[in-house]
C-alpha atoms as an extended CHARMM CRD file, in Angstrom:
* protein
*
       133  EXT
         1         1  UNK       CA            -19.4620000000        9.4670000000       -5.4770000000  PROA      1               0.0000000000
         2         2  UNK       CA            -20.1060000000        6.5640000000       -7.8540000000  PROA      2               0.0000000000
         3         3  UNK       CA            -23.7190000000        6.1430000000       -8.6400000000  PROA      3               0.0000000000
         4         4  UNK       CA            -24.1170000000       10.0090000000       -8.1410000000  PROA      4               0.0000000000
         5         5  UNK       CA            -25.8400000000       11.6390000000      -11.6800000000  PROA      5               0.0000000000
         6         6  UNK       CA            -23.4500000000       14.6410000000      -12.9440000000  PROA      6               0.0000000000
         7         7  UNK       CA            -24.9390000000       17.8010000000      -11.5030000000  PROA      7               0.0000000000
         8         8  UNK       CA            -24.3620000000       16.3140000000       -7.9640000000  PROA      8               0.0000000000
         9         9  UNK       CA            -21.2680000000       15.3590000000       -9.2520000000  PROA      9               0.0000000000
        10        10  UNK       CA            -19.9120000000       18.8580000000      -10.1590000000  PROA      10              0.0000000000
        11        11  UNK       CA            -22.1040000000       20.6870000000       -7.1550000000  PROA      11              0.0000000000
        12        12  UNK       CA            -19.7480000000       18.3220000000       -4.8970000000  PROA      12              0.0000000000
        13        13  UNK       CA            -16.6850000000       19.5410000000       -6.7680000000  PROA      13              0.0000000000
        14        14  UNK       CA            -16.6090000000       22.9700000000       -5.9770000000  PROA      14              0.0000000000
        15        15  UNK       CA            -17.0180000000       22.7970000000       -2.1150000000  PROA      15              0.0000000000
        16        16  UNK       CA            -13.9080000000       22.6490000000       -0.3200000000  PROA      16              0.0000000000
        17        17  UNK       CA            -13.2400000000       19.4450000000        1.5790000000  PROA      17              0.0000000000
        18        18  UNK       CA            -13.4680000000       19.1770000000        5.0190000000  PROA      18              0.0000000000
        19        19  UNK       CA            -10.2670000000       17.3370000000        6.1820000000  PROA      19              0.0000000000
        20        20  UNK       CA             -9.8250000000       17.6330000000       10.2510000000  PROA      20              0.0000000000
        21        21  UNK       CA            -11.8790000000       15.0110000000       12.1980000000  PROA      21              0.0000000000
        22        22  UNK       CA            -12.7060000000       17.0420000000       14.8050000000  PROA      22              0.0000000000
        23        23  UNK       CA            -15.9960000000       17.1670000000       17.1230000000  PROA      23              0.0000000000
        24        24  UNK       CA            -16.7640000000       20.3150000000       19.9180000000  PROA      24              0.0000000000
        25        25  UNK       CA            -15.1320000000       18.6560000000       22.7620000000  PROA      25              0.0000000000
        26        26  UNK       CA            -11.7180000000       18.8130000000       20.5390000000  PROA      26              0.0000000000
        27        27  UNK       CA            -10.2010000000       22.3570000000       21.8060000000  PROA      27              0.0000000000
        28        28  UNK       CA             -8.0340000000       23.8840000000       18.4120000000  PROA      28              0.0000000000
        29        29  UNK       CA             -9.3610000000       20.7050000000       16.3770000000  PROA      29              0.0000000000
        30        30  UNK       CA            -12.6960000000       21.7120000000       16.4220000000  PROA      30              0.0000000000
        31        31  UNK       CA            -11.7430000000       25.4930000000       15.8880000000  PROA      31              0.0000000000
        32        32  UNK       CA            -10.0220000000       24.2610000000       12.7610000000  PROA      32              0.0000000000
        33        33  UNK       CA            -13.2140000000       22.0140000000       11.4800000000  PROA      33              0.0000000000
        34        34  UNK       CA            -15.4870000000       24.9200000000       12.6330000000  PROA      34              0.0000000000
        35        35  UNK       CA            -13.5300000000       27.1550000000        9.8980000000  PROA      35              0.0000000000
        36        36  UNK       CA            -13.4990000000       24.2440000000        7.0490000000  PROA      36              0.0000000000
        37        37  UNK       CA            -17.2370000000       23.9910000000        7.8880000000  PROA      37              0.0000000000
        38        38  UNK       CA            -17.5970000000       28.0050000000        7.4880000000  PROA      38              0.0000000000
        39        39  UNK       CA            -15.6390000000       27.8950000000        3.9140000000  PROA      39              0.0000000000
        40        40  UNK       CA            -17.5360000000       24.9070000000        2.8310000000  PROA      40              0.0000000000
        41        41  UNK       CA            -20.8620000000       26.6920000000        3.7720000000  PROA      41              0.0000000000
        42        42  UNK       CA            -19.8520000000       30.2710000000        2.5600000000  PROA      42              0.0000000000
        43        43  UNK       CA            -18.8260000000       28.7020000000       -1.1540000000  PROA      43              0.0000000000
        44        44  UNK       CA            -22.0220000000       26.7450000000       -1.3160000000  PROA      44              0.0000000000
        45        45  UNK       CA            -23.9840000000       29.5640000000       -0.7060000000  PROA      45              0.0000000000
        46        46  UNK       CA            -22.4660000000       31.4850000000       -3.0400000000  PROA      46              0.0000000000
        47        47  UNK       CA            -22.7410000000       28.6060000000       -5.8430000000  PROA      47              0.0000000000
        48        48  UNK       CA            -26.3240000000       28.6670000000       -4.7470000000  PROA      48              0.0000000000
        49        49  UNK       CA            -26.7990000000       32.3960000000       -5.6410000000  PROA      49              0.0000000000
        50        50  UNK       CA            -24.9410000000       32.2800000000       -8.5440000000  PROA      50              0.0000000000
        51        51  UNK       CA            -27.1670000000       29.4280000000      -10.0710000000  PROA      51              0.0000000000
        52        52  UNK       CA            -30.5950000000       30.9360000000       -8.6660000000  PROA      52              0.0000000000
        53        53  UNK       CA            -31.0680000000       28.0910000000       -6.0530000000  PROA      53              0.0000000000
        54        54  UNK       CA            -30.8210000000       29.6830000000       -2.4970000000  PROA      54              0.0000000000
        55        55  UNK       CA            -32.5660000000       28.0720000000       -0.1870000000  PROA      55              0.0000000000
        56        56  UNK       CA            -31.8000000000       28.6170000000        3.5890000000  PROA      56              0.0000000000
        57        57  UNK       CA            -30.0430000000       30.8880000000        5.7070000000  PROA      57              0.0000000000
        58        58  UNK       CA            -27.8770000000       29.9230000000        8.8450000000  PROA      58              0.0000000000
        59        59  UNK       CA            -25.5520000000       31.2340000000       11.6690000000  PROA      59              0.0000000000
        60        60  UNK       CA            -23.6870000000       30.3460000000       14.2610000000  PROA      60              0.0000000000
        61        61  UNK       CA            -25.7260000000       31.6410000000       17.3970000000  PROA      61              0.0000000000
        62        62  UNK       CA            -23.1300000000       31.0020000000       19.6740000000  PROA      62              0.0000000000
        63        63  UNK       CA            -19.1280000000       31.5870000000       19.4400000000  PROA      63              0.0000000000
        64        64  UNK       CA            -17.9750000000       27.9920000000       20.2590000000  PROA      64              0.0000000000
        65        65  UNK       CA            -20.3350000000       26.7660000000       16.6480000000  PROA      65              0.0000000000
        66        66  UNK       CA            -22.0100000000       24.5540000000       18.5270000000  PROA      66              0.0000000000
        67        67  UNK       CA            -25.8540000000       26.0910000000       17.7170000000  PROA      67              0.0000000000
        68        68  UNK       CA            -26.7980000000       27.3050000000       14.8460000000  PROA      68              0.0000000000
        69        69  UNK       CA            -29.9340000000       29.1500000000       13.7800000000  PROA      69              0.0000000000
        70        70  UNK       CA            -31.6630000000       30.2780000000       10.4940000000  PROA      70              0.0000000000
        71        71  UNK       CA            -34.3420000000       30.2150000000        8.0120000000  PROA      71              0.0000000000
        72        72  UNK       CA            -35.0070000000       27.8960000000        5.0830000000  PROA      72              0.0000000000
        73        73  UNK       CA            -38.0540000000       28.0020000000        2.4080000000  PROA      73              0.0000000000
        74        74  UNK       CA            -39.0110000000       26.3570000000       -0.5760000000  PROA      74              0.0000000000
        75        75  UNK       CA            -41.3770000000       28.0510000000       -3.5310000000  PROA      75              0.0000000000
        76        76  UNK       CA            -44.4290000000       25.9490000000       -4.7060000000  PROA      76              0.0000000000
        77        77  UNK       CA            -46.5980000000       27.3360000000       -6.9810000000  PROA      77              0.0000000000
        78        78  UNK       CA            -45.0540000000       30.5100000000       -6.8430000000  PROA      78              0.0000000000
        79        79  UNK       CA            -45.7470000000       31.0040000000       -3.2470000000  PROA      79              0.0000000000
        80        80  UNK       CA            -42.8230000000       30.7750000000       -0.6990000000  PROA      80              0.0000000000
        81        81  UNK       CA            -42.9100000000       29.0970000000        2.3120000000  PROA      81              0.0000000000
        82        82  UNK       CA            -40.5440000000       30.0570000000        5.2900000000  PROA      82              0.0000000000
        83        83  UNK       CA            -39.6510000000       28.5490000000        8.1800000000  PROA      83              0.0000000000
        84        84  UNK       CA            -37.0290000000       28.5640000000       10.9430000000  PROA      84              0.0000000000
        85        85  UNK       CA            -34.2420000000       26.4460000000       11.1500000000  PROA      85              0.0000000000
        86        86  UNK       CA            -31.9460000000       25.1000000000       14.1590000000  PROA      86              0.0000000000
        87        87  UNK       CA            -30.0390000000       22.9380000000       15.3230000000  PROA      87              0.0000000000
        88        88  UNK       CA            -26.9860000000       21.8780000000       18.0550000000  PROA      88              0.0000000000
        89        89  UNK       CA            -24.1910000000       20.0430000000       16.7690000000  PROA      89              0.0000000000
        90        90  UNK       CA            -23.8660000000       17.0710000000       19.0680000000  PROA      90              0.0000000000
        91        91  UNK       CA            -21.0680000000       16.1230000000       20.9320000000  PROA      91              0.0000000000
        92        92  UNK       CA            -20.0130000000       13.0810000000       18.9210000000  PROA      92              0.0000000000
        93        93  UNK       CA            -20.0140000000       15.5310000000       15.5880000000  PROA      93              0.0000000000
        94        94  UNK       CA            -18.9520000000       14.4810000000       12.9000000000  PROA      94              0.0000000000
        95        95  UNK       CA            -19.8530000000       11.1160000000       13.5390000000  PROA      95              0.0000000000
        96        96  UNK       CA            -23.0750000000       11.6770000000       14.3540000000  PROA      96              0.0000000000
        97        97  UNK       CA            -25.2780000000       13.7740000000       12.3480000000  PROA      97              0.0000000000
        98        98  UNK       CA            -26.7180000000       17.0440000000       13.8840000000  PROA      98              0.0000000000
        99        99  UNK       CA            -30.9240000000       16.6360000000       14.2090000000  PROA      99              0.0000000000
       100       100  UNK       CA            -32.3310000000       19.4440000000       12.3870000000  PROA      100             0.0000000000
       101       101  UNK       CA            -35.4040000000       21.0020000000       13.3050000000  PROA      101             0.0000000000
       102       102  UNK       CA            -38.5680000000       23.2080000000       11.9140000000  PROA      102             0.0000000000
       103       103  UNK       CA            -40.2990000000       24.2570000000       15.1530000000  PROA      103             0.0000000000
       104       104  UNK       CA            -42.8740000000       25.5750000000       13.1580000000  PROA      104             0.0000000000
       105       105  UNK       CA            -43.7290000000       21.9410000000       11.0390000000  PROA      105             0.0000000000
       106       106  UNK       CA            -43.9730000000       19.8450000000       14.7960000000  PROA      106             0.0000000000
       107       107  UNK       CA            -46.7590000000       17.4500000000       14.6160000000  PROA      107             0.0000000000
       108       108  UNK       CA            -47.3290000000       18.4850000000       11.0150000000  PROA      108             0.0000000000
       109       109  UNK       CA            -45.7610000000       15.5380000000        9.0610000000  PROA      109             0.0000000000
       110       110  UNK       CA            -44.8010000000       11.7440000000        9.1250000000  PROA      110             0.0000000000
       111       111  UNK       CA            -41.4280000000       13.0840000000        8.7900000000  PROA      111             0.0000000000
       112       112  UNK       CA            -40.9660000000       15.2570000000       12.3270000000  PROA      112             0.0000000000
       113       113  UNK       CA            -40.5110000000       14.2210000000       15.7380000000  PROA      113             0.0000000000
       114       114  UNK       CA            -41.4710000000       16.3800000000       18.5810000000  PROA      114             0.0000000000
       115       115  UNK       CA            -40.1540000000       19.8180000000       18.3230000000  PROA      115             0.0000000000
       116       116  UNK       CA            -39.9950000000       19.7750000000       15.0380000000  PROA      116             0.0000000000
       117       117  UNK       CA            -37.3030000000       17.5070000000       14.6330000000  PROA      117             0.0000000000
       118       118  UNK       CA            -36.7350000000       16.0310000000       10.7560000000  PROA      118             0.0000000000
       119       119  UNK       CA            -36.5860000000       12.3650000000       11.2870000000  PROA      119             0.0000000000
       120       120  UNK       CA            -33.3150000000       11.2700000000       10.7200000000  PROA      120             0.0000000000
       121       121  UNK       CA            -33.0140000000        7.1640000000       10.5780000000  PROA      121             0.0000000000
       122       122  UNK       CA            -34.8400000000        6.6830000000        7.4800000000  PROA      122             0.0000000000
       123       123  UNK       CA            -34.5130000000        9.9560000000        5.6590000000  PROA      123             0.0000000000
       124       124  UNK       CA            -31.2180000000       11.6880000000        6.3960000000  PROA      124             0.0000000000
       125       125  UNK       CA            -29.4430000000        9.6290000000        8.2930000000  PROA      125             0.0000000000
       126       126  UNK       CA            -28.0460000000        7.3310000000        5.5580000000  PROA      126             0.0000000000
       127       127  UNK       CA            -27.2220000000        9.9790000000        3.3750000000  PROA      127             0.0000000000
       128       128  UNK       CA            -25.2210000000       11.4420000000        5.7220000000  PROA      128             0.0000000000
       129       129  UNK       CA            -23.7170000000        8.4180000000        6.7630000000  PROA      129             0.0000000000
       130       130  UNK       CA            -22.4670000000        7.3180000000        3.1610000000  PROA      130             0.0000000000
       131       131  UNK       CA            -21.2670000000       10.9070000000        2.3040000000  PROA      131             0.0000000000
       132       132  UNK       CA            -20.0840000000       13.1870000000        5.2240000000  PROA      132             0.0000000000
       133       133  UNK       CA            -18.8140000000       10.9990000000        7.9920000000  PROA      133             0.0000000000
């Protein structure tokens, strides 16, 4: 976390680490880093809340965790913008980062693929590389 300013710093503090390595094809591993994942996502939620900053909305839409569903939005100039969120968490999870896509942004921005897809080598892909995996 070196390098990191202070907010980030504390925001990172108060979500629960996520300690089992485990990927969907793992059986009761991945049942135990689908919970971790749930507790991480339910206390940064709520942190969210609390501090006025809630931005998105997600589910599991299936039992095994595997697809998730949702909405996110962002307010510019007072006016809030919506749009659907999903993604499948790949096979290889967590070493490989889930591709996370705005169906309703496709073709719309440097930054999307087809489908919608957020483009992930230059933008998120480091990130998540340095920090979650």
């Amino acid at each position: 976390m070196e390098g990191w300013d202070p907010n980030t710093k504390s925001t990172l503090t108060q979500i629960p680490l996520l300690t089992t390595k485990a990927g969907p094809r793992d059986g009761a591993a991945w049942t135990q880093r689908l919970k971790e994942e749930y507790r991480a996502l339910i206390a940064y939620t709520q942190m969210n809340k609390s501090n006025d900053n809630d931005w998105f909305r997600i589910s599991a839409a299936n039992p095994e965790g595997t697809r998730w569903t949702g909405k996110c939005w962002y307010v510019h100039n007072l006016l809030k913008y919506e749009f659907d969120l999903q993604f499948d968490i790949p096979v290889t999870y967590p070493a490989t980062a889930p591709e996370l896509e705005l169906p309703e942004l496709d073709g719309k921005t440097q930054k999307m693929y087809r489908g919608g897809k957020i483009c992930l080598t230059v933008h998120f892909k480091p990130l998540w590389a340095k920090n979650w995996y």
